[in-house]
N, C-alpha and C positions, 0 to 999 in steps of 0.2 A: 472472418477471424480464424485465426489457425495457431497451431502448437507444434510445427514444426522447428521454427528455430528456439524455440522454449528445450526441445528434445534432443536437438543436434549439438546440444552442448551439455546434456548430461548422459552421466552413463550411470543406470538406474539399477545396476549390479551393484554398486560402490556409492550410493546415494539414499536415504532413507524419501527422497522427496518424491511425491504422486506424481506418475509419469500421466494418470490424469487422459480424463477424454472433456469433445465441446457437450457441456448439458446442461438444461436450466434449471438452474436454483429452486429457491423456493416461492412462494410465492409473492413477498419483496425482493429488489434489488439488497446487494448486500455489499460492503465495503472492508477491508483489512489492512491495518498498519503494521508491517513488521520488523522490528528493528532487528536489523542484521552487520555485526559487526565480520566484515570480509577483510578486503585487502586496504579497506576502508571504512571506518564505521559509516551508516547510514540508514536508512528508514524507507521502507517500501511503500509504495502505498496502492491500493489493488483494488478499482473500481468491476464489480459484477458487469458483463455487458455480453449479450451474443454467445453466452453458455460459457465465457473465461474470465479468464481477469486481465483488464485491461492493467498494464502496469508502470507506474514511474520509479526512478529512484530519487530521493530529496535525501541530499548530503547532511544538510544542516536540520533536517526533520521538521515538519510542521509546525506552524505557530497559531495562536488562538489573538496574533495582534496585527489588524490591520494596515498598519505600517511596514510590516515584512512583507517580504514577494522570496519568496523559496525557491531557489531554482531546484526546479524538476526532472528529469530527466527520461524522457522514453522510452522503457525496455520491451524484451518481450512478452508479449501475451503469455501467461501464467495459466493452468489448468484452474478450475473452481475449486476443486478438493485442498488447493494451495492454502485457501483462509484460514486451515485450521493448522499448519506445519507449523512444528514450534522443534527446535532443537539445534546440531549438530553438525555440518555437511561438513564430510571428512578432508584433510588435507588431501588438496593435488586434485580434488574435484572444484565445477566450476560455482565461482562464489564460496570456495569454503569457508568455514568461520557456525557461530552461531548462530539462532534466529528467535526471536519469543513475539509471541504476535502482543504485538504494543498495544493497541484497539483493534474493536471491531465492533460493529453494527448495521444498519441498517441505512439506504439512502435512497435520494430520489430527485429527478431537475427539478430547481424552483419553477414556482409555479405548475407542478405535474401533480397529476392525481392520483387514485387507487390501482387503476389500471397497469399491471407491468407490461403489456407489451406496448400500450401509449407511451409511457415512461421511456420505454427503449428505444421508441422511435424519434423522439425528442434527444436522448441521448447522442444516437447514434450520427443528427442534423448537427450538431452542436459538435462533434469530436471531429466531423469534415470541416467545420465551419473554425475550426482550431479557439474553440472561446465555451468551455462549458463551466455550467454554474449549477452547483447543487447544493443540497442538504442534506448534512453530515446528524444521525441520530445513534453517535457512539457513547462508547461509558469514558470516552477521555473528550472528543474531535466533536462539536455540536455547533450546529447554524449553520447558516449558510458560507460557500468555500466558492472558489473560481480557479479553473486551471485554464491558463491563457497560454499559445502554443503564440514563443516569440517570433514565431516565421523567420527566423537565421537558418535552424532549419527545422527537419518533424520532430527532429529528438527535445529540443529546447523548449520548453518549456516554464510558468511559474504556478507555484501554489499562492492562491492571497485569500485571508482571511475576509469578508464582508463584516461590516462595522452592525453588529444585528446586540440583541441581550445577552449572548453569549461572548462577546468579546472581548481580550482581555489582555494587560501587559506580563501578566504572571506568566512565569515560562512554565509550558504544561510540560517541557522531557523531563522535568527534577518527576513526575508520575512515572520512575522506570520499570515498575513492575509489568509481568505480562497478566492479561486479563483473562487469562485462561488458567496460568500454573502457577501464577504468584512469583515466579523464579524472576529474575533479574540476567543481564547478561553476563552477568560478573559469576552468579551462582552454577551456569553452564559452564564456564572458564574453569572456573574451581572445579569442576566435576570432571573437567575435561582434562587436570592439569596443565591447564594455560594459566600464562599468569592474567593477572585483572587487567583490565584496562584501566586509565583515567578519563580516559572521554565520556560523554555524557550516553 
């Protein structure tokens, strides 16, 4: 796993975002949602794995209802230091726009145990095998989730909720605070003199 093309697209002069090395966490795996409104609004989402974060984009953001399949999208591997960026990336840089980290918590395969390098190695079976299934133990994103790689190609991907106690029809984006600063993306817009958005 590398950070090369993570890098070759920012310039870290003109960016507040961690330019970031491969290192391992802590002693669970860890997960982060960030909603980042760019050239498009949309929602990151940033599985711990192999000292980075693995990363997709989902346009339409997470659901907690079984019935949605989210298309996903495969970007590049993200530094670890990335979980915790919340702000600003300036015009003319890549991805500019705002960002507040939507969730975050803790995660691990179904069926995996205490162990994190077991965890990772099941992980890791699973992200070749284009079909992983975990669980999600965030302060918004809970139970078990599946990211199924539609084989059109690597990048395609979907998020699906699994039908568990946590499932639900309620739309969890109306929760748009971030869970770190309380700010909204509307309250960096303001701050940034942007105007608001409408989107969610």
């Amino acid at each position: 796993m590398s950070l090369s093309d993570y890098r070759k697209k920012r310039n870290f002069k003109n960016t507040k975002e961690p330019a970031g090395k491969v290192k391992p966490g802590h002693e669970e795996l860890v997960f982060t949602v960030q909603k980042h409104d760019a050239s498009h609004l949309h929602y990151d989402f940033r599985l711990e794995l192999g000292g980075v974060l693995l990363s997709w984009a989902i346009p339409k953001g997470p659901s907690m209802n079984p019935e949605d399949k989210r298309l996903a999208m495969k970007v590049e591997d993200h530094p670890f230091d990335y979980k915790d960026f919340e702000g600003t990336i300036p015009k003319g840089n890549y991805g500019a726009g705002e960002v507040i980290v939507w969730d975050t918590g803790i995660y691990l395969p179904a069926g995996g145990g205490t162990d994190k390098s077991e965890n990772e190695k099941l992980l890791k079976k699973a992200l070749k095998k284009g079909d992983i299934k975990i669980v999600l133990l965030g302060k918004k994103l809970k139970g078990e989730f599946a990211l199924v790689n539609m084989r059109k190609d690597e990048k395609s991907w979907l998020l699906i909720k699994k039908k568990d106690e946590y499932s639900s029809g309620v739309d969890i984006l109306k929760k748009n605070k971030s869970v770190i600063s309380g700010k909204t993306i509307e309250m960096l817009q303001k701050s940034d003199g942007r105007k608001k958005t409408t989107k969610k």
